[in-house]
N, C-alpha and C positions, 0 to 999 in steps of 0.2 A: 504494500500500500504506500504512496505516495501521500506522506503526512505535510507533507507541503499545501494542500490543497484545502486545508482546515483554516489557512492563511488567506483573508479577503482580498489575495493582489488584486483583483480589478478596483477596490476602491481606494486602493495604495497610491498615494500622492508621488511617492517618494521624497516628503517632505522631513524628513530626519527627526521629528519630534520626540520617537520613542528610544533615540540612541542619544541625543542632546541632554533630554530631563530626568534618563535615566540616574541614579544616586552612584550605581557603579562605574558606569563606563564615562558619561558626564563628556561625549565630546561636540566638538565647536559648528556650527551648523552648518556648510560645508562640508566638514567631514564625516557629519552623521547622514547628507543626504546620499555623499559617494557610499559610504558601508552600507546604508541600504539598502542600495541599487546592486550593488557587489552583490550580496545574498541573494536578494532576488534572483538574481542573474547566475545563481551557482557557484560563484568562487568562495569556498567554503575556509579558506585560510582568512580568517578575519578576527577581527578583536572582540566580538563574541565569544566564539570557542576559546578564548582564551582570556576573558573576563568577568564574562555573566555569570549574575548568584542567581539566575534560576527565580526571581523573586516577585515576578506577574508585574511588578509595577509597569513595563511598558503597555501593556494596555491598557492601564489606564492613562495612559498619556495620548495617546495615539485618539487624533481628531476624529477620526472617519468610523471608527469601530473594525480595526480591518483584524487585530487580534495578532499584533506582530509576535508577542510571546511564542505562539504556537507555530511558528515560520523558524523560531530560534530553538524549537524544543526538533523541529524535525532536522537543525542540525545536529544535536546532540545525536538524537536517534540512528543518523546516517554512520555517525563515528564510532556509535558502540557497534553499531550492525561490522562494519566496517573493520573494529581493531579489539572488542569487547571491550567487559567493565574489567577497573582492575580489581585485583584480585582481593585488595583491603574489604571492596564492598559487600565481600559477601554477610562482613556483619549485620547488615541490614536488610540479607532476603532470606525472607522465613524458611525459603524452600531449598538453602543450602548448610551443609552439615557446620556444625561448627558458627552459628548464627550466634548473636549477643543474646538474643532468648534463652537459647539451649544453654548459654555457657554459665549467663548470668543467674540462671532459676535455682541452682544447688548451691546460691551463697547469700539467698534469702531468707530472710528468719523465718519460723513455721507460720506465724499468722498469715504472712503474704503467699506461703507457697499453698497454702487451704485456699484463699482467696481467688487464686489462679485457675485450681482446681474447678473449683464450683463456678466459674465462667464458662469453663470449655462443658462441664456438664450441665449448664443450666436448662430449665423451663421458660422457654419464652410467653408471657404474656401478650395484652393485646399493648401495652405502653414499658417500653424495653430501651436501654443503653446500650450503645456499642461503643466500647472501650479506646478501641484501636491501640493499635499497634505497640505503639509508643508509652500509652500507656502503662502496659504491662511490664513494662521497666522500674516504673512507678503502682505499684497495685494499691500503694498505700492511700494515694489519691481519693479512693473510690470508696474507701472505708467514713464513712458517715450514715448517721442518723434519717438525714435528709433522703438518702438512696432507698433504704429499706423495704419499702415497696415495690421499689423497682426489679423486675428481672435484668441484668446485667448479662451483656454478651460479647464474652473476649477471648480473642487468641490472636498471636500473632500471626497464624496460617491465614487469617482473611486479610491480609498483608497492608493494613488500613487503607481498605476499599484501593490501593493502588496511588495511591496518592503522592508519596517521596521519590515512586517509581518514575510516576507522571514526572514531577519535578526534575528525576536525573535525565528525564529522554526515553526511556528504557517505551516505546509507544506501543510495540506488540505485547511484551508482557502484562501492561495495562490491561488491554482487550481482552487477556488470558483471565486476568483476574478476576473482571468487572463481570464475565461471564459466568465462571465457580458464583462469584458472589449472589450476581441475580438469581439462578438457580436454589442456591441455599439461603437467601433471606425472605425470599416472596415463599418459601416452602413453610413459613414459619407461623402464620397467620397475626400476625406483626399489625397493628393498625396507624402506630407514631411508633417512628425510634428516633429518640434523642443521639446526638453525634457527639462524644466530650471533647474529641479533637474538630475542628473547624473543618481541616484536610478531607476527612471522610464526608463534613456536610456537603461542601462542594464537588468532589465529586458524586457524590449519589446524585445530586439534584443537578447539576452543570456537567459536569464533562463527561460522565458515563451515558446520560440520555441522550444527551446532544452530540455526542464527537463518536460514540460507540453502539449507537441506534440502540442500548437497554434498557430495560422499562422495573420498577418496584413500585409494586402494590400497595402501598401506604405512604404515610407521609415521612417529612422527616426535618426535625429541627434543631439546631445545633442546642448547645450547651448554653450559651449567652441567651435565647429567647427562652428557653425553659426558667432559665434562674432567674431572669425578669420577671415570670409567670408564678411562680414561686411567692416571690417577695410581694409582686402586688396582690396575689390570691392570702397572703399570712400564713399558707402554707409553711414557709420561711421568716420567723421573723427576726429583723435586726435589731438586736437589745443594745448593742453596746459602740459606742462612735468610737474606731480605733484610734485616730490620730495621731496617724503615721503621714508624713510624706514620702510621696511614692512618685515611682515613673512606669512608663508600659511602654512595652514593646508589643507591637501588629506583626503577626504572625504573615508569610507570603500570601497564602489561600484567603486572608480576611479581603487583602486587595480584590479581592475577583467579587464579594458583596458591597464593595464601599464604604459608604457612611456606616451602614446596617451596623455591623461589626462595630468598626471606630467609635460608634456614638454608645451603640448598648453596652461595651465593656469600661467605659469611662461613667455611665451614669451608672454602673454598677459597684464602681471602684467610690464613686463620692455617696452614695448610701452607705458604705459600710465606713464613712466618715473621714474617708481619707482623702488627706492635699496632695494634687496632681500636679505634677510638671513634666512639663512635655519634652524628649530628646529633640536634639538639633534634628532627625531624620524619623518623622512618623507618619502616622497613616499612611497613605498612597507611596512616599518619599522612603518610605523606612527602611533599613537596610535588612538584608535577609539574616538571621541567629549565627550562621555560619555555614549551615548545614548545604543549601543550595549551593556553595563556590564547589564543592565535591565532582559537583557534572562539570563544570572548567578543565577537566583532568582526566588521561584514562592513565596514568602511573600512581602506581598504590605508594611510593616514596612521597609527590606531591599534596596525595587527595586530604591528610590529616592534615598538614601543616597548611595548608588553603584555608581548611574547615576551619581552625583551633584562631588562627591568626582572624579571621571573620567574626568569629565566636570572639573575642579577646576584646577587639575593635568596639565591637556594639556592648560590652562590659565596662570597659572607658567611658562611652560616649554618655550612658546613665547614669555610673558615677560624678559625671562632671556638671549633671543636674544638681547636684547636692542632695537627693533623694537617701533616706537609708533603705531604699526597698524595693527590685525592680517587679513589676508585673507581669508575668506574662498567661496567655488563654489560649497556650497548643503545647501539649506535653510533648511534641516535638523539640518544640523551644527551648523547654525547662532541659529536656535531655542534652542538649551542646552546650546550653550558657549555666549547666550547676558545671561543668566540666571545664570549662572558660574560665569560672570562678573559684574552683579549686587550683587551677593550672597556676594563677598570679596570685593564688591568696586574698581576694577582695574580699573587702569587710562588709561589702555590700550584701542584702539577703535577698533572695529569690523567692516568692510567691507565685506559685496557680491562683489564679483568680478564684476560683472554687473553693482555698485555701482561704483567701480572704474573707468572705462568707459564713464560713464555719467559725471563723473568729469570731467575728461580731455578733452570729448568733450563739457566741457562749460556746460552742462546739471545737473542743480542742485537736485541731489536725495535728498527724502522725509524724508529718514532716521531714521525713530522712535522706531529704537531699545533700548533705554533704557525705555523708556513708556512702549513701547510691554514688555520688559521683564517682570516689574514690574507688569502689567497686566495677565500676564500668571500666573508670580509667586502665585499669589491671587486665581487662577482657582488652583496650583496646592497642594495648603497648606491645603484652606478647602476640595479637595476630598481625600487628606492624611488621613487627621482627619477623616473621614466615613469611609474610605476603611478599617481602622483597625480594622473595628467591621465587614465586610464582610466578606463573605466566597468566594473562589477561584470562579471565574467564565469559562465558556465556551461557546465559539463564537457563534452563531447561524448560520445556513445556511445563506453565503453571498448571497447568488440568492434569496432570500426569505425574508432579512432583510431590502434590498432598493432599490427598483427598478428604473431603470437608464430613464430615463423618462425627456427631459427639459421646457415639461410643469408642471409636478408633483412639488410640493410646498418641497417634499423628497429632490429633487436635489438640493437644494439651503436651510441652516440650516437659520432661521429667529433669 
């Protein structure tokens, strides 16, 4: 498939807008309308593939709605098809051995490893949570009062609906996923499921319908409208004004709803009584956690120090708010910048938004992000050390690597 074609050229100016106001690339308008016209045109040695975080913001720049991201995502896609992923990445697909899931689950305390458990076996209801991915690095997250009613449904085999994939390029094994997925979520009789990562909102409802012609049988609304719904229902109530000053970070995927995003987790952050200051690079502008500079790369020597230096960057940039507390509302997020902030020691503390919450309604979060970091950081040092003797690797058929099953021992990593 020519993923080129998801890219609106007939309304493409070639007026350089989304390579000008990009935060990354940031070049002179001249030179953003020749790079333009360059890609357009196929010549794929460009300063794209060798600067873009992968972080949606050009679309939203870009006048016409032509969706240049996904023009810049089909070259990603052409390189990995081309040279593969390098071999570091496999910590990040479910469906290769030796994944940060599998390695990191036997140095979880037992509450968290029960927790995991009862995800991959659950009962779905008609009103149900999907974790993602990412999550489940963090299970501790999901541990609240507030949940209780909820059926939860997590593992990292449904590869968070495809979503980081999406972000590397990786575009057929997207298709691979969104596929298992649609099959096994509309099997469920599911009528709302909440998304606690953003990444899976957007794609269930944007790029899997739209870019992958799949269809799910219910609705689905992220974490940020739920918890608004919540607080104004009393379901939720906030007893206590924390009176912190804070800052947030906007996760990539929030760019692709806008304001939606931007505004509900800012009026969320000032209910639970906390002062906001905004980083030099937010909303639309924001820079990516770190994690998107990874597809810049197919050598497993570059991809971490990309990622860490990116991740580092946007840990400065909130400290220089003077905030003592960054925000963030994608456990993607949380995952590179508690690792960012172990890496330099920053005094600075890292909050989920859903963390926030729990505060102020009296509910004390589990909060073990400096262990978790330190803990990952351990899973990610020694497969540094291997990968640089590997050679590039390439995906396997997702339909064929794990089959979604929640008696299968596959669905739940031991």
């Amino acid at each position: 498939m020519d993923y080129k074609e998801w890219f609106k050229e007939s309304d493409c100016t070639r007026c350089g807008e989304c390579l000008k106001m990009c935060p990354e690339i940031q070049l002179e308008e001249e030179k953003s309308k020749r790079e333009i016209s360059n890609i357009i045109e196929g010549r794929i040695d460009n300063i794209v593939l060798k600067k873009c975080s992968s972080c949606f913001s050009c679309d939203t720049y870009c006048p016409y709605d032509c969706h240049p991201y996904r023009l810049f995502l089909s070259l990603f896609n052409k390189r990995y098809t081309q040279e593969g992923a390098p071999s570091i990445s496999r910590l990040v697909f479910p469906g290769e051995k030796g994944n940060i899931w599998s390695r990191l689950t036997p140095l979880l305390p037992e509450d968290e490893r029960k927790m995991l458990k009862a995800w991959a076996k659950f009962q779905a209801s008609e009103e149900s949570m999907l974790t993602g991915c990412f999550t489940n690095i963090f299970p501790y997250l999901v541990h609240s009062r507030h949940l209780n009613k909820i059926s939860v449904i997590g593992s990292e085999h449904l590869w968070c609906s495809g979503g980081h994939i999406y972000q590397l390029g990786m575009l057929d094994a997207v298709g691979q996923i969104g596929k298992r997925e649609e099959e096994f979520l509309n099997s469920l009789g599911i009528k709302r499921l909440i998304t606690f990562m953003d990444a899976e909102y957007i794609m269930l409802t944007q790029i899997l319908p739209k870019l992958y012609n799949l269809h799910f049988n219910f609705e689905v609304i992220p974490l940020l409208v739920w918890l608004k719904e919540q607080i104004q229902s009393g379901n939720i109530q906030l007893k206590e004004d924390l009176n912190l000053t804070v800052t947030i970070h906007d996760n990539c995927f929030s760019k692709a709803e806008g304001e939606k995003f931007f505004d509900l987790s800012r009026q969320i952050i000032k209910e639970t009584g906390c002062r906001l200051v905004e980083m030099e690079h937010s909303k639309e502008d924001a820079l990516c956690c770190g994690f998107g500079l990874g597809a810049s790369s197919t050598k497993s020597r570059e991809v971490p120090l990309r990622i860490v230096r990116g991740a580092i960057r946007r840990i400065r940039e909130a400290e220089a708010t003077g905030a003592c507390a960054l925000i963030t509302y994608c456990s993607g997020c949380l995952f590179i910048l508690s690792l960012a902030k172990e890496i330099i020691r920053s005094k600075l503390e890292i909050y989920h938004i859903f963390e926030l919450v729990q505060l102020s309604s009296k509910e004390k979060p589990l909060h073990r992000h400096k262990k978790r970091a330190r803990q990952v950081m351990k899973v990610m040092v020694s497969e540094l050390l291997v990968s640089l003797f590997r050679k590039n690797i390439k995906l396997e058929p997702i339909s064929k690597s794990l089959p979604l099953n929640r008696d299968s021992d596959l669905f739940y990593s031991p």
